[in-house]
C-alpha positions in Angstrom: 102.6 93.8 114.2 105.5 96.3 115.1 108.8 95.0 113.0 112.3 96.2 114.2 115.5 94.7 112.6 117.0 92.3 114.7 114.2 91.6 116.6 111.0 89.3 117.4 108.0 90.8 115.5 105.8 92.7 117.9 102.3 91.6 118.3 99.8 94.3 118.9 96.6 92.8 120.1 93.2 93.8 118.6 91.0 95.3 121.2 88.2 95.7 118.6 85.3 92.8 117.0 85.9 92.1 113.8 85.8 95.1 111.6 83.3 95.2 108.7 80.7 92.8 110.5 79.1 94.9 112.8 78.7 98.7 112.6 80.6 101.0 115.6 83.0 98.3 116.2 86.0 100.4 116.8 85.5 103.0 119.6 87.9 105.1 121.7 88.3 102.2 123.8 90.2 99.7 120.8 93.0 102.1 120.4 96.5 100.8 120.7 99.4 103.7 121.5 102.9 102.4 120.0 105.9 103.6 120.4 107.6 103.4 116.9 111.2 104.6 115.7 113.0 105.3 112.4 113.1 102.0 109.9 110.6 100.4 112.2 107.6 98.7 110.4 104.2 98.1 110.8 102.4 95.2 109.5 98.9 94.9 109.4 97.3 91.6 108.2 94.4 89.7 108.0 93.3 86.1 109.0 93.2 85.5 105.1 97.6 85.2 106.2 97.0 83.5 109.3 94.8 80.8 108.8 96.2 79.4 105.9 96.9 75.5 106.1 99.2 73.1 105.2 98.9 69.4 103.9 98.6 68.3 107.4 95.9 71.1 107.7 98.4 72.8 110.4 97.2 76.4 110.4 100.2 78.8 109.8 98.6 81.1 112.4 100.2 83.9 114.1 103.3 82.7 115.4 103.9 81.1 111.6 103.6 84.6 110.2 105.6 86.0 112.8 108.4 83.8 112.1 108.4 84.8 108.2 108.1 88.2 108.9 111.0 88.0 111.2 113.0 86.2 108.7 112.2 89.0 105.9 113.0 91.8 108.3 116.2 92.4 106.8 114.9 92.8 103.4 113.8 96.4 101.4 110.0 96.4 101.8 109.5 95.1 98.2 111.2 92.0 98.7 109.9 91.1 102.4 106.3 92.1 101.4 107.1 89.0 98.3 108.9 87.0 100.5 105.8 86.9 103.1 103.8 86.6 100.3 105.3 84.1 98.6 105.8 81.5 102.0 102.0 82.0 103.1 101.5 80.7 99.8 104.0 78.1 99.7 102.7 76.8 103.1 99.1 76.0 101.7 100.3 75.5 97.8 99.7 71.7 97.6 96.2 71.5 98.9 93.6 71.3 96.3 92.2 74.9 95.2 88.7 75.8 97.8 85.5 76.1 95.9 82.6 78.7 97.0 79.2 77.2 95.6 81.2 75.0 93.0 82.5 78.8 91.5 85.6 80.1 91.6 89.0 79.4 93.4 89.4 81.1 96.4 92.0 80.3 98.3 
């Protein structure tokens, strides 16, 4: 995602599988060319951000995090990384914690 002040976050779509699962994933072919300029920012998240759910279990998915993101733009880069931080977590706070196994929270 491709953050400029003032505007709509810009989505760059993955042309790769999902990295880590299967070896050679990224090849030539998954690259991306962006055109960036001064005080632009790049975000690069994983679905750990997007699929986070609410009571309702409404996923905050993409457009969620593009609309906290764009609401942080203004910020220095310390406080917009904690203000995305700190929504994401807001938005799944009240649900009870996950449990892997009966072990450890998760979430």
């Amino acid at each position: 995602m491709i953050i400029r002040r003032g505007e709509s976050p810009r989505l760059l779509e993955s042309r790769s599988g999902i990295l880590g699962l299967f070896e050679n994933v990224v090849d030539a072919e998954s690259t991306i060319e962006a055109a960036v300029e001064p005080g632009d920012r790049v975000l690069i998240y994983t679905d750990g951000l997007t699929e986070n759910f609410n009571l309702k279990r409404e996923m905050l998915g993409v457009e969620g995090l593009s609309e906290i993101v764009r609401d942080g733009s203004h910020l220095t880069l310390p406080d917009m990384k904690r203000q995305i931080l700190d929504r994401v977590e807001a938005c799944g706070a009240a649900l009870p914690p996950r449990r892997v196994g009966g072990a450890g929270r998760i979430s």
